[in-house]
PDB file of N, CA, C and O in Angstrom:
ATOM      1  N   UNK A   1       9.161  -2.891   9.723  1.00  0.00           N
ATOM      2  CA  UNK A   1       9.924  -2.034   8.851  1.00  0.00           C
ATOM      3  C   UNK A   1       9.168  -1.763   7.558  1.00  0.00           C
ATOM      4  O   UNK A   1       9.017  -0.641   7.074  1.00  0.00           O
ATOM      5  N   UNK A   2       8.644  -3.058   6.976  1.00  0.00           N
ATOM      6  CA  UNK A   2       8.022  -2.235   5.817  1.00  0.00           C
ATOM      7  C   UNK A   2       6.646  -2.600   5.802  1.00  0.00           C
ATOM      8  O   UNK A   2       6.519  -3.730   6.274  1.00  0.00           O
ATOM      9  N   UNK A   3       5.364  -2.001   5.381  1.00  0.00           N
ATOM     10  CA  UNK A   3       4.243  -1.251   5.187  1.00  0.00           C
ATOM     11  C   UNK A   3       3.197  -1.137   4.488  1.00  0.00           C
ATOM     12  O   UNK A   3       3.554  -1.768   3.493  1.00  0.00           O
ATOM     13  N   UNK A   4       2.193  -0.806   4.280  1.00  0.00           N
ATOM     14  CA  UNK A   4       1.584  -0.839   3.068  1.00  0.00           C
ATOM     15  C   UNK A   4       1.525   0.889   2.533  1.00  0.00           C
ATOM     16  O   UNK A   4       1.974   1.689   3.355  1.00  0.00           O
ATOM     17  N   UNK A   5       1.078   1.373   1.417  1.00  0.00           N
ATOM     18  CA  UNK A   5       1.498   2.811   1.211  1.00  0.00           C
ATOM     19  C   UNK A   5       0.797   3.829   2.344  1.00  0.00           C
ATOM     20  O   UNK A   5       1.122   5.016   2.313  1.00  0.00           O
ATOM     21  N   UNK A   6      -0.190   3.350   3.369  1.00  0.00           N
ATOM     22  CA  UNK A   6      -0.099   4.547   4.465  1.00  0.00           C
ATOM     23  C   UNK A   6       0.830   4.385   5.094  1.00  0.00           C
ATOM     24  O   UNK A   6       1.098   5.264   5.914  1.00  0.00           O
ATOM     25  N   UNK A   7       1.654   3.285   4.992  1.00  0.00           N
ATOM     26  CA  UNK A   7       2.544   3.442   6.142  1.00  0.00           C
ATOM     27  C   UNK A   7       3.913   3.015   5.282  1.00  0.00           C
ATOM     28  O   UNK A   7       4.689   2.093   5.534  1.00  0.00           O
ATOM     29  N   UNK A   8       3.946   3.656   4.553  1.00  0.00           N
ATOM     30  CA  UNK A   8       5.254   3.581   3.654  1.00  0.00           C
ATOM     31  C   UNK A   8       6.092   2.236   3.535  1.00  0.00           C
ATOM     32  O   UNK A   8       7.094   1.944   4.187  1.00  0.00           O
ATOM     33  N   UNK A   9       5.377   1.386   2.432  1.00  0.00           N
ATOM     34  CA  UNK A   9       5.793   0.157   2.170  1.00  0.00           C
ATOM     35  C   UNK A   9       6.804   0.293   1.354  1.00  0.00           C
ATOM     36  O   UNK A   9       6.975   1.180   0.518  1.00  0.00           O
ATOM     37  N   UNK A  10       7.753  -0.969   1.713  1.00  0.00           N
ATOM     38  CA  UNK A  10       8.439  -0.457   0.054  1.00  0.00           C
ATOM     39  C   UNK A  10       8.983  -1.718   0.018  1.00  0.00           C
ATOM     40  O   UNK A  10       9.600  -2.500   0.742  1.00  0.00           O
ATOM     41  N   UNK A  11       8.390  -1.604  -1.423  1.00  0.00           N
ATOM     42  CA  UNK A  11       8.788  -3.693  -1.817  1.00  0.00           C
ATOM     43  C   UNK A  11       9.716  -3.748  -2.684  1.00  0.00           C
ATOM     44  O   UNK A  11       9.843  -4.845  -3.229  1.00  0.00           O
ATOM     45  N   UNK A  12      10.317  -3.044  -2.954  1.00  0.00           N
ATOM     46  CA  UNK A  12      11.519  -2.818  -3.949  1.00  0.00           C
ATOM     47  C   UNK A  12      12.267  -2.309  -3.414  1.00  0.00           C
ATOM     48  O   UNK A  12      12.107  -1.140  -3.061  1.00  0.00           O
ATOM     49  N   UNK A  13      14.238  -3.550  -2.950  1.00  0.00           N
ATOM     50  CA  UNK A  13      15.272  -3.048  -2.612  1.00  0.00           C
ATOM     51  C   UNK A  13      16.882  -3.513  -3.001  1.00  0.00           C
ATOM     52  O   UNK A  13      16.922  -4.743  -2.960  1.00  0.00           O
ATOM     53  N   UNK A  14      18.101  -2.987  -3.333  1.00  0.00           N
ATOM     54  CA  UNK A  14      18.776  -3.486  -4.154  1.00  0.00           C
ATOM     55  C   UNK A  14      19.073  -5.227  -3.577  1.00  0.00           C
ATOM     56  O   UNK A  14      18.925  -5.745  -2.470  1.00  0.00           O
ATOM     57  N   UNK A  15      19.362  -5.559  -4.383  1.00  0.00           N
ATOM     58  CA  UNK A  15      19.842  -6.811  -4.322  1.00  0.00           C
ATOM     59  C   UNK A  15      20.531  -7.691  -2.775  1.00  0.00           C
ATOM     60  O   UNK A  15      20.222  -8.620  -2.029  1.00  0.00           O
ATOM     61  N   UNK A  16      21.708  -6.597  -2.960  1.00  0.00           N
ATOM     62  CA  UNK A  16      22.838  -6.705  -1.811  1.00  0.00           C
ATOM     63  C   UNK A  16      22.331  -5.883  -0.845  1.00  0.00           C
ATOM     64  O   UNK A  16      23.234  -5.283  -0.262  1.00  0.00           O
ATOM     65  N   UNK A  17      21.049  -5.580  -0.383  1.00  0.00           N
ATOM     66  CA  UNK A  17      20.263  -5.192   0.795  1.00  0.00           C
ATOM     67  C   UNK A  17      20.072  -5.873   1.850  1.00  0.00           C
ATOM     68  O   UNK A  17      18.844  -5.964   1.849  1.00  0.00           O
ATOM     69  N   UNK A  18      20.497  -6.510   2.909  1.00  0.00           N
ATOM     70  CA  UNK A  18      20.251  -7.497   3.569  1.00  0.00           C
ATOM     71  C   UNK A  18      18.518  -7.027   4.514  1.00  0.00           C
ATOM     72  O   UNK A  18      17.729  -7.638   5.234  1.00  0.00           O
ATOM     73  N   UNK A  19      18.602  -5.922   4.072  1.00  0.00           N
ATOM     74  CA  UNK A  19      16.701  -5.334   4.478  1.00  0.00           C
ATOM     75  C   UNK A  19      15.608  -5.606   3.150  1.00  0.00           C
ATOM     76  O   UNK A  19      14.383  -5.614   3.036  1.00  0.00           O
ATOM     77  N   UNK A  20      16.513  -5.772   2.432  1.00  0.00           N
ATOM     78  CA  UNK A  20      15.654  -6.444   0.952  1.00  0.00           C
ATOM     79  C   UNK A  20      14.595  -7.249   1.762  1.00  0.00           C
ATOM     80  O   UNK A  20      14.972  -7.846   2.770  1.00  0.00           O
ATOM     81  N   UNK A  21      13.263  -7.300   1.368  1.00  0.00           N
ATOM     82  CA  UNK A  21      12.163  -8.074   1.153  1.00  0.00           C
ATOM     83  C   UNK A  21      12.568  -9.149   0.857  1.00  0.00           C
ATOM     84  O   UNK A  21      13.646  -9.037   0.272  1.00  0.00           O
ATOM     85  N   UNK A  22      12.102 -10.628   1.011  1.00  0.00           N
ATOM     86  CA  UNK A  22      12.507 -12.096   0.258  1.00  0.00           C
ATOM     87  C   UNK A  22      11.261 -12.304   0.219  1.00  0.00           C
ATOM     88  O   UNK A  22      10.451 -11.710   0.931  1.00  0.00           O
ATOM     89  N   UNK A  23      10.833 -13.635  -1.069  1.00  0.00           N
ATOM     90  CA  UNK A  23       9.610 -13.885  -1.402  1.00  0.00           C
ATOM     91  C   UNK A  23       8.735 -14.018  -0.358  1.00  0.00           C
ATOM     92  O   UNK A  23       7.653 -13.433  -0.405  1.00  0.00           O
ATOM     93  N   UNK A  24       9.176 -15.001   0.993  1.00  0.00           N
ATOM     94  CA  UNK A  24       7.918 -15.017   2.136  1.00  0.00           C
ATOM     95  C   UNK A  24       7.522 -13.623   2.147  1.00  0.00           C
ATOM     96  O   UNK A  24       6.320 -13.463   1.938  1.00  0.00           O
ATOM     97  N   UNK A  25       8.274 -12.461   2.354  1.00  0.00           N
ATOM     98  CA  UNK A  25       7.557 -11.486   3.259  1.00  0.00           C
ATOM     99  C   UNK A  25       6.803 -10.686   1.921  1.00  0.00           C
ATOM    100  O   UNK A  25       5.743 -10.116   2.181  1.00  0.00           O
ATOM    101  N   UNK A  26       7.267 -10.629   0.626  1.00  0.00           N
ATOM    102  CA  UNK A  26       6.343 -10.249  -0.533  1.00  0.00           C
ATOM    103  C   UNK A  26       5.077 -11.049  -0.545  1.00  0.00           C
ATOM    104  O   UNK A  26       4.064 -10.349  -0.524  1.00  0.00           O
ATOM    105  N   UNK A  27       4.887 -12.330  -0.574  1.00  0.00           N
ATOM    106  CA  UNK A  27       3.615 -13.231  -0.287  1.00  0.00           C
ATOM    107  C   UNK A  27       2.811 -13.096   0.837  1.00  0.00           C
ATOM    108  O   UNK A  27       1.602 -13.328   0.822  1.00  0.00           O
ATOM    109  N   UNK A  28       3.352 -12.778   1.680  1.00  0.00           N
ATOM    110  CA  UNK A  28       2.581 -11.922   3.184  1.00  0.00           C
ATOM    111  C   UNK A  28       2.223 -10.821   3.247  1.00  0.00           C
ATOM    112  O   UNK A  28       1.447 -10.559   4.166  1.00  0.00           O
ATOM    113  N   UNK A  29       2.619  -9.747   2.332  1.00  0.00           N
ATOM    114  CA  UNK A  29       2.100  -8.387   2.554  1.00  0.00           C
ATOM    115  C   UNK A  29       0.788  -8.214   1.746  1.00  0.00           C
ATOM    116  O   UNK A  29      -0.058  -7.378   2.066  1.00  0.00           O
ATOM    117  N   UNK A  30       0.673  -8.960   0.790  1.00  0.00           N
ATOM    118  CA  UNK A  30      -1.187  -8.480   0.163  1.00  0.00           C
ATOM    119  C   UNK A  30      -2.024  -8.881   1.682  1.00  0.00           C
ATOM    120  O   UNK A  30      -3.103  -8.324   1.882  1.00  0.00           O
ATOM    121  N   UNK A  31      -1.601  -9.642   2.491  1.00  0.00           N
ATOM    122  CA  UNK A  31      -2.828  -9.618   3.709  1.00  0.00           C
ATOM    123  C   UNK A  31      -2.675  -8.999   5.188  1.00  0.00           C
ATOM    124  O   UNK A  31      -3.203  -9.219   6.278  1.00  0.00           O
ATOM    125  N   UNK A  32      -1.443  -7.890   4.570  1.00  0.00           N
ATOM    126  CA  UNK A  32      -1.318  -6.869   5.596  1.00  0.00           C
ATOM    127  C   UNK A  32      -2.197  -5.452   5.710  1.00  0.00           C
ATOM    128  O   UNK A  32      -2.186  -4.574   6.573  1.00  0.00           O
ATOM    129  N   UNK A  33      -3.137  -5.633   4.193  1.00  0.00           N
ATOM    130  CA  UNK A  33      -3.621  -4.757   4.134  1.00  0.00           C
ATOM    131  C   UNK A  33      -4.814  -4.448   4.910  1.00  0.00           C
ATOM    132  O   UNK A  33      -5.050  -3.271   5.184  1.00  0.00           O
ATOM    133  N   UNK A  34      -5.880  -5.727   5.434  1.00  0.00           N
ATOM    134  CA  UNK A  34      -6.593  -6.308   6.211  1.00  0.00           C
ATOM    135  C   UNK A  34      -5.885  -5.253   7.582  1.00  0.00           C
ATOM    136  O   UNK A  34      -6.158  -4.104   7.926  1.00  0.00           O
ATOM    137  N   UNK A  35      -4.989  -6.158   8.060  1.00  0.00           N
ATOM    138  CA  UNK A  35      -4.423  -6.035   9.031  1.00  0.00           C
ATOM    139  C   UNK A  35      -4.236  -4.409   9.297  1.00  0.00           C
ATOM    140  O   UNK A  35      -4.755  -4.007  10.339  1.00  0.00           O
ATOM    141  N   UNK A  36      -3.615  -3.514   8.547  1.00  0.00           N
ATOM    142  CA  UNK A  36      -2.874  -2.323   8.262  1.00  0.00           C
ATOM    143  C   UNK A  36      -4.804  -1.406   8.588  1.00  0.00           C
ATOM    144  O   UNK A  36      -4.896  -0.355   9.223  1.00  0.00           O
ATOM    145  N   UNK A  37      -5.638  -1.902   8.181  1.00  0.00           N
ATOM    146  CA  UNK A  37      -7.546  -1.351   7.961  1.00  0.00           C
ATOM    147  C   UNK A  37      -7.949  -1.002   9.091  1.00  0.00           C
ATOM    148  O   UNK A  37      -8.430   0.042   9.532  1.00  0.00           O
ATOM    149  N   UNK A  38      -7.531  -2.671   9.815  1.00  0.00           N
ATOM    150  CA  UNK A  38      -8.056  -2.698  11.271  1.00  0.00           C
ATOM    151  C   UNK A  38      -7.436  -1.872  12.289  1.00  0.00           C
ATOM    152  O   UNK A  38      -8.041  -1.631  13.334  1.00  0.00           O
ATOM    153  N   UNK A  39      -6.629  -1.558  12.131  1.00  0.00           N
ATOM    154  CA  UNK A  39      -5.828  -0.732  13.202  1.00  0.00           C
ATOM    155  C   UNK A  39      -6.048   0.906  13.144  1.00  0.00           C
ATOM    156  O   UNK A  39      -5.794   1.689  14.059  1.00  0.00           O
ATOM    157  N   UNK A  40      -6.647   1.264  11.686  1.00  0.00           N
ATOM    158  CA  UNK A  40      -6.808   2.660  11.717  1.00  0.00           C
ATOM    159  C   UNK A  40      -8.182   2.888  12.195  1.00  0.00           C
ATOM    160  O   UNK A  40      -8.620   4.035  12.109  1.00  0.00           O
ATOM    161  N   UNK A  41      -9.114   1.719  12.810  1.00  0.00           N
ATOM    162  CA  UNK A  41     -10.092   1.904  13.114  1.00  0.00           C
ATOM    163  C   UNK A  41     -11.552   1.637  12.402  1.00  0.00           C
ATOM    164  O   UNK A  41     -11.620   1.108  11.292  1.00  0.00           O
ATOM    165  N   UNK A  42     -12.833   2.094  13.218  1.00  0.00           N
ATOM    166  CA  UNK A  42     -14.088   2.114  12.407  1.00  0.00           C
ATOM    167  C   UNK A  42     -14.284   2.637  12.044  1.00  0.00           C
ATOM    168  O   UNK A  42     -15.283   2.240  11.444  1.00  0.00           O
ATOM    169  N   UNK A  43     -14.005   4.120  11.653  1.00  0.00           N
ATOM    170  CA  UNK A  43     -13.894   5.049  10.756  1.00  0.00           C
ATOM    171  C   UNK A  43     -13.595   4.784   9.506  1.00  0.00           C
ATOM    172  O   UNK A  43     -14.243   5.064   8.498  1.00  0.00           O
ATOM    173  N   UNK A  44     -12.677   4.283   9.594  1.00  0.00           N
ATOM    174  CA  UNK A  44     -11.813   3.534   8.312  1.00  0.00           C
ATOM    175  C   UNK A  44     -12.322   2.522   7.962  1.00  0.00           C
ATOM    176  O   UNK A  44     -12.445   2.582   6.739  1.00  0.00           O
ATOM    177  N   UNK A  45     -12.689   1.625   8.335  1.00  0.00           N
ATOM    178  CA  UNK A  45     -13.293   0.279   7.983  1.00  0.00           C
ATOM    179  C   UNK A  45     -14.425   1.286   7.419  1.00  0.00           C
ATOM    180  O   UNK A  45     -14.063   1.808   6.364  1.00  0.00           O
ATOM    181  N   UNK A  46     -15.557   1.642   7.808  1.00  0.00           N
ATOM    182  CA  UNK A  46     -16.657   2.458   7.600  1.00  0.00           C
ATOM    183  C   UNK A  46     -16.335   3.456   5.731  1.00  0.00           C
ATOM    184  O   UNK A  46     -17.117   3.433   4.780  1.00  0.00           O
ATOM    185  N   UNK A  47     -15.558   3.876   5.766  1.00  0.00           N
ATOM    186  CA  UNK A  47     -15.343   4.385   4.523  1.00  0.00           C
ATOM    187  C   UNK A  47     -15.078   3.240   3.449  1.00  0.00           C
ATOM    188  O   UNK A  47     -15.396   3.329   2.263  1.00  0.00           O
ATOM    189  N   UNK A  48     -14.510   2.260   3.983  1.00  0.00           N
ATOM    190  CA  UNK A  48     -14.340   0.989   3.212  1.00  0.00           C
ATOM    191  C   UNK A  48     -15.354  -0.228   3.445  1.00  0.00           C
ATOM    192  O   UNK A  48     -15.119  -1.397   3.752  1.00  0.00           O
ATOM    193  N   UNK A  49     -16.461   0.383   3.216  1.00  0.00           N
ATOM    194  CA  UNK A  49     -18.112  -0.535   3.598  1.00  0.00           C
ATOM    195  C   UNK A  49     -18.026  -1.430   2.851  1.00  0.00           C
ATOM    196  O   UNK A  49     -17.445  -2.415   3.306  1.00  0.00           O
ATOM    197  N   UNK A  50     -18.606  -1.535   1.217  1.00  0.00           N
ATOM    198  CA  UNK A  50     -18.407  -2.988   0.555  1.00  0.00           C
ATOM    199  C   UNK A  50     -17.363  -3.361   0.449  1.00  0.00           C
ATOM    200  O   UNK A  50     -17.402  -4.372  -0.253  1.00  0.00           O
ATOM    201  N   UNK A  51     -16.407  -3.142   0.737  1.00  0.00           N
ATOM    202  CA  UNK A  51     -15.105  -4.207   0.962  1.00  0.00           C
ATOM    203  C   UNK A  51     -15.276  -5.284   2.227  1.00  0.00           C
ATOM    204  O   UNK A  51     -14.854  -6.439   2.190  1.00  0.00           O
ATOM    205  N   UNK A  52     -15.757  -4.870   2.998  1.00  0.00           N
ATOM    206  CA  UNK A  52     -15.474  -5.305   4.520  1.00  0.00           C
ATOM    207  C   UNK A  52     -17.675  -5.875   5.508  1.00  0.00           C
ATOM    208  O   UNK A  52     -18.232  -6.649   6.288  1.00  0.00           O
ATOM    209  N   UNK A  53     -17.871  -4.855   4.695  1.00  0.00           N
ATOM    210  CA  UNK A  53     -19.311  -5.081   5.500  1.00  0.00           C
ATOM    211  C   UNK A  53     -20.304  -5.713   4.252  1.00  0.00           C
ATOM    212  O   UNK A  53     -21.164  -4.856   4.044  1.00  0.00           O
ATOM    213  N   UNK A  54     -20.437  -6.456   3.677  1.00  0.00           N
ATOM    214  CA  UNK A  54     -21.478  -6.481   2.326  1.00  0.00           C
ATOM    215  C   UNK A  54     -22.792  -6.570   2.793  1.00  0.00           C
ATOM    216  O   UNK A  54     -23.311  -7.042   3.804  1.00  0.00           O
ATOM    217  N   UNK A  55     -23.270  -5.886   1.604  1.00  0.00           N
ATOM    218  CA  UNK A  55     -25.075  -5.492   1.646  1.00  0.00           C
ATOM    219  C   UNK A  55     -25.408  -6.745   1.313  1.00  0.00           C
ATOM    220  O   UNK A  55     -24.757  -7.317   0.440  1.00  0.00           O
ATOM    221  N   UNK A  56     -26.614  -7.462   2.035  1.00  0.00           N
ATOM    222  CA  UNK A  56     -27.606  -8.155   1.779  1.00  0.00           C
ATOM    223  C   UNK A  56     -28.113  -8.620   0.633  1.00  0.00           C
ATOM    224  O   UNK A  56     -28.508  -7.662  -0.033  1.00  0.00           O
ATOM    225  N   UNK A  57     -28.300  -9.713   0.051  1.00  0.00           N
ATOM    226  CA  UNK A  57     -28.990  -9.878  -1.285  1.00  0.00           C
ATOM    227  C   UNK A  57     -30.333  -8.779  -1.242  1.00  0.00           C
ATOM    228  O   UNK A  57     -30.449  -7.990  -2.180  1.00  0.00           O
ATOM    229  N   UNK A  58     -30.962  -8.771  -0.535  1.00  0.00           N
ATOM    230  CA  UNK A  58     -32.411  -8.146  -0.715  1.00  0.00           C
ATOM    231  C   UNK A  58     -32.741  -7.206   0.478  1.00  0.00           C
ATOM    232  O   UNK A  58     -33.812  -7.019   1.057  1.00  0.00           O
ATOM    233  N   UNK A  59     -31.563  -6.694   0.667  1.00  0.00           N
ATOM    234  CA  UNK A  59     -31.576  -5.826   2.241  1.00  0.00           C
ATOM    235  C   UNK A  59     -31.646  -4.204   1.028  1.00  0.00           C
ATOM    236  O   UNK A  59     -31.189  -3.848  -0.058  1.00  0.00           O
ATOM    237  N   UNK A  60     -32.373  -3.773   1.932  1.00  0.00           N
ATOM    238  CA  UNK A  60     -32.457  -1.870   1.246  1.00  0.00           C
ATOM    239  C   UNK A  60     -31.441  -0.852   1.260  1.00  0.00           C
ATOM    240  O   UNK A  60     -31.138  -0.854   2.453  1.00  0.00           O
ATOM    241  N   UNK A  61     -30.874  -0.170   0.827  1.00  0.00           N
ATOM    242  CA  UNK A  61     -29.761   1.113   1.010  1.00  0.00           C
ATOM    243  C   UNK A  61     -29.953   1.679   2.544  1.00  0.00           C
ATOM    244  O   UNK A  61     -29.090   2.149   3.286  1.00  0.00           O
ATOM    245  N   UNK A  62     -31.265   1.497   2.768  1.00  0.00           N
ATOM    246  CA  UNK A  62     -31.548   2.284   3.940  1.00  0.00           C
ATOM    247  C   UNK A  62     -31.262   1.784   5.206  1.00  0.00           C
ATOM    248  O   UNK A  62     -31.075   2.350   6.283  1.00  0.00           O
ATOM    249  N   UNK A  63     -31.264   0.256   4.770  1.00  0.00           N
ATOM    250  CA  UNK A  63     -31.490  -1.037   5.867  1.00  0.00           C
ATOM    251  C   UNK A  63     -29.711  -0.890   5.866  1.00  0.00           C
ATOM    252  O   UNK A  63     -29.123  -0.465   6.861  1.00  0.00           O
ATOM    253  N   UNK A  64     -29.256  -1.152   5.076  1.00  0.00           N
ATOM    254  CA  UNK A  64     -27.683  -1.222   5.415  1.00  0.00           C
ATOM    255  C   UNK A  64     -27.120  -0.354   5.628  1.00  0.00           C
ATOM    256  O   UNK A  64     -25.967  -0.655   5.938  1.00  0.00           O
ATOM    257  N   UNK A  65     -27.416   1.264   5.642  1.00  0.00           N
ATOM    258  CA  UNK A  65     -26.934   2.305   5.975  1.00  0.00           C
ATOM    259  C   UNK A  65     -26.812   2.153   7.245  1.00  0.00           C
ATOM    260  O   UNK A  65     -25.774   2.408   7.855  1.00  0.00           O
ATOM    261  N   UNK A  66     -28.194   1.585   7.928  1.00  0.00           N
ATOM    262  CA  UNK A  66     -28.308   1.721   9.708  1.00  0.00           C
ATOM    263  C   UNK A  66     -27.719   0.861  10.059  1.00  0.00           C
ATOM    264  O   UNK A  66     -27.055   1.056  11.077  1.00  0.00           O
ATOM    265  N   UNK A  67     -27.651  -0.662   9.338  1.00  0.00           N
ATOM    266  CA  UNK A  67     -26.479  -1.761   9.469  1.00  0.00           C
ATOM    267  C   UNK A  67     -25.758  -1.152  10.001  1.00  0.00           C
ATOM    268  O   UNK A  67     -25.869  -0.913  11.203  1.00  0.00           O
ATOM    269  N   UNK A  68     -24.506  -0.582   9.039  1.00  0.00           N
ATOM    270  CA  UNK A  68     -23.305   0.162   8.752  1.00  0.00           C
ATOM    271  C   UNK A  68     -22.605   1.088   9.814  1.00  0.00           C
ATOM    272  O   UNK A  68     -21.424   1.252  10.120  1.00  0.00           O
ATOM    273  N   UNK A  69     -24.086   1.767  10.368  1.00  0.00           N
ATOM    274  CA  UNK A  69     -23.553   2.982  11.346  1.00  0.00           C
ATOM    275  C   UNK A  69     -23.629   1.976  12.714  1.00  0.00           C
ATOM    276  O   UNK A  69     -23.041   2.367  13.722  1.00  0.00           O
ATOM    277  N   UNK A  70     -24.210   0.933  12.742  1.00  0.00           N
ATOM    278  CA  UNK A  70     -24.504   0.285  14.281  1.00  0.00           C
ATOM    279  C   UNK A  70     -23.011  -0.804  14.066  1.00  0.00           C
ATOM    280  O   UNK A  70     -22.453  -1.501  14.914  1.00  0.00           O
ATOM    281  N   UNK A  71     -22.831  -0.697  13.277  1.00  0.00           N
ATOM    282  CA  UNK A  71     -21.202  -1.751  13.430  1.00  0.00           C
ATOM    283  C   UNK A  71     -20.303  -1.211  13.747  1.00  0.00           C
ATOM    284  O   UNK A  71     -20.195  -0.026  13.432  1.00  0.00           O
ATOM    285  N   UNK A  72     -19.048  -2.012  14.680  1.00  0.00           N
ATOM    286  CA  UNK A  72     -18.072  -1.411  15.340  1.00  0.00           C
ATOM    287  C   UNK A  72     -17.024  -2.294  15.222  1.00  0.00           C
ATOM    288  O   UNK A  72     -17.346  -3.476  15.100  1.00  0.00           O
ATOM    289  N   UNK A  73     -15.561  -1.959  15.227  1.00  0.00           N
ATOM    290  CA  UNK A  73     -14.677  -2.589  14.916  1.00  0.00           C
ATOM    291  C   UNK A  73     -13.518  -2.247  16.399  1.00  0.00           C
ATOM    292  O   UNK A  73     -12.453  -1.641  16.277  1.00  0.00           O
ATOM    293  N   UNK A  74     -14.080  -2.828  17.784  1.00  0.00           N
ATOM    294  CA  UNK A  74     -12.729  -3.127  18.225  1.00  0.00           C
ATOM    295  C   UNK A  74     -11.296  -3.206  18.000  1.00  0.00           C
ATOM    296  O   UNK A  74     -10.877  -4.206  17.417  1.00  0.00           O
ATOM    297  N   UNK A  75     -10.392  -2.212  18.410  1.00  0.00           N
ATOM    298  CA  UNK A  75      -9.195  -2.563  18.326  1.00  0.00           C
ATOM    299  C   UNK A  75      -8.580  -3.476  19.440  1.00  0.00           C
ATOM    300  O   UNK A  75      -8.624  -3.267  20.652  1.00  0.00           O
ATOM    301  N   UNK A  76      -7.954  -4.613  18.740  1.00  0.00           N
ATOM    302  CA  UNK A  76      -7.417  -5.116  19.275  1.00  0.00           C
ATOM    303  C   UNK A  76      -5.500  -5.388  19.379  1.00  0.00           C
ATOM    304  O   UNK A  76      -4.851  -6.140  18.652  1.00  0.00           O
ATOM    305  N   UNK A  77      -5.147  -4.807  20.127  1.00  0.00           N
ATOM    306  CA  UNK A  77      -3.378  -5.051  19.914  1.00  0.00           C
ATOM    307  C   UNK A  77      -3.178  -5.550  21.122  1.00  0.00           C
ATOM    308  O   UNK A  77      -4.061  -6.062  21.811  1.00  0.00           O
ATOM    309  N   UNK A  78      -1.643  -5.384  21.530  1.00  0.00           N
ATOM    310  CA  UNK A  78      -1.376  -5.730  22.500  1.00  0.00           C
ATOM    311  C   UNK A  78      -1.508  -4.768  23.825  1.00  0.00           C
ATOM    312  O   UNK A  78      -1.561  -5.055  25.020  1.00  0.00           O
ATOM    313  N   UNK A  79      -1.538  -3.670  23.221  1.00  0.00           N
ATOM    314  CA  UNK A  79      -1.988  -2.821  24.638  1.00  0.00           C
ATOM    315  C   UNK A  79      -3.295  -2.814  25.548  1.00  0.00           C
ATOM    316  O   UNK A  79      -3.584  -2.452  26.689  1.00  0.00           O
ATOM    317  N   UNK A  80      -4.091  -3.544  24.195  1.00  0.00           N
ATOM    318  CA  UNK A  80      -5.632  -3.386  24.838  1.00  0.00           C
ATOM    319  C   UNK A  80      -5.964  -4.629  25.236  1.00  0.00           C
ATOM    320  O   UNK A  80      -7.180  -4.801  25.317  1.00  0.00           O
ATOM    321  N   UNK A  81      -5.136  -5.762  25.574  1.00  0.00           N
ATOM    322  CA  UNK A  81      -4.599  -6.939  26.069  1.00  0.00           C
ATOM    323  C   UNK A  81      -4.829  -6.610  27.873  1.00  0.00           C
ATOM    324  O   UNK A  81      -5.624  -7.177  28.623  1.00  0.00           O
ATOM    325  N   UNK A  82      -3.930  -5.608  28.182  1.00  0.00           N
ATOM    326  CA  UNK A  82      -3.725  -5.691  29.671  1.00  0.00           C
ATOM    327  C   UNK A  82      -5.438  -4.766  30.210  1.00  0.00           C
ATOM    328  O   UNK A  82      -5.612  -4.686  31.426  1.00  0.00           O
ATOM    329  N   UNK A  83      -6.342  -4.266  29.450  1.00  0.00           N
ATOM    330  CA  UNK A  83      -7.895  -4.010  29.523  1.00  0.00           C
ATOM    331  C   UNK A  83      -9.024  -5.789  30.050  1.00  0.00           C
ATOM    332  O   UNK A  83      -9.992  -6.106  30.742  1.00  0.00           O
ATOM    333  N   UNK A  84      -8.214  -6.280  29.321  1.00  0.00           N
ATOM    334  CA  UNK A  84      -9.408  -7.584  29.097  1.00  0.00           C
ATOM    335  C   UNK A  84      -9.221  -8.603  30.594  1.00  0.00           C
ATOM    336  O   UNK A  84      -8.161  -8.926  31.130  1.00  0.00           O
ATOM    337  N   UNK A  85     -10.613  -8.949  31.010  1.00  0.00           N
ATOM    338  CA  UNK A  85     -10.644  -9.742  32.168  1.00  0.00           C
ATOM    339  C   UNK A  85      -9.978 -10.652  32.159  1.00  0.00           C
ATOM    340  O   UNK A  85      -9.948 -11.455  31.227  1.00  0.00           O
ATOM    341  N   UNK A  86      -9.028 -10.762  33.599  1.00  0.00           N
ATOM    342  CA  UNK A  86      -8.361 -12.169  33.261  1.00  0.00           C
ATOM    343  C   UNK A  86      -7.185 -12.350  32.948  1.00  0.00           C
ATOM    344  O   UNK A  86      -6.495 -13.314  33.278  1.00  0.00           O
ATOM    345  N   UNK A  87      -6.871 -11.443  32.291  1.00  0.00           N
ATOM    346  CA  UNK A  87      -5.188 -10.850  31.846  1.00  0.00           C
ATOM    347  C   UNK A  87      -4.331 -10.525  32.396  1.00  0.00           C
ATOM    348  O   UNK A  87      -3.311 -10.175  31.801  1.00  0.00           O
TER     349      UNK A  87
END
């Protein structure tokens, strides 16, 4: 139900809301954002490079550019569950 702002979070609700947020699920959502990254893909991760991929102490712009484009971010949910050997 609730989100981070691509996916319409909303952490503020009246009181007598029984959909009100409570502190666990406010303390859990700063690491939904992780979560919320991975799912829109490597594209997305990719626009969000030094957050997620960091450059090298002594690696070149050029060297981590090709890094960057050769990295891939699997999605993993539950649909791509019934794909995997064994399952």
């Amino acid at each position: 139900m609730y989100s981070s702002i691509a996916f319409n979070r909303q952490t503020i609700a009246p009181a007598d809301d029984v959909f009100a947020p409570n502190k666990a699920w406010q303390d859990m959502s700063e690491h939904w954002v992780l979560i919320e990254d991975l799912i829109q893909g490597t594209s997305h991760l990719r626009s969000k490079q030094r957050k997620y991929l960091f450059q090298e102490l002594r690696e070149n712009d050029e060297s981590y550019e090709n890094r960057l484009s050769r990295s891939t971010c699997p999605l993993f949910s539950a649909g791509s569950k019934k794909c995997w050997p064994g399952c």
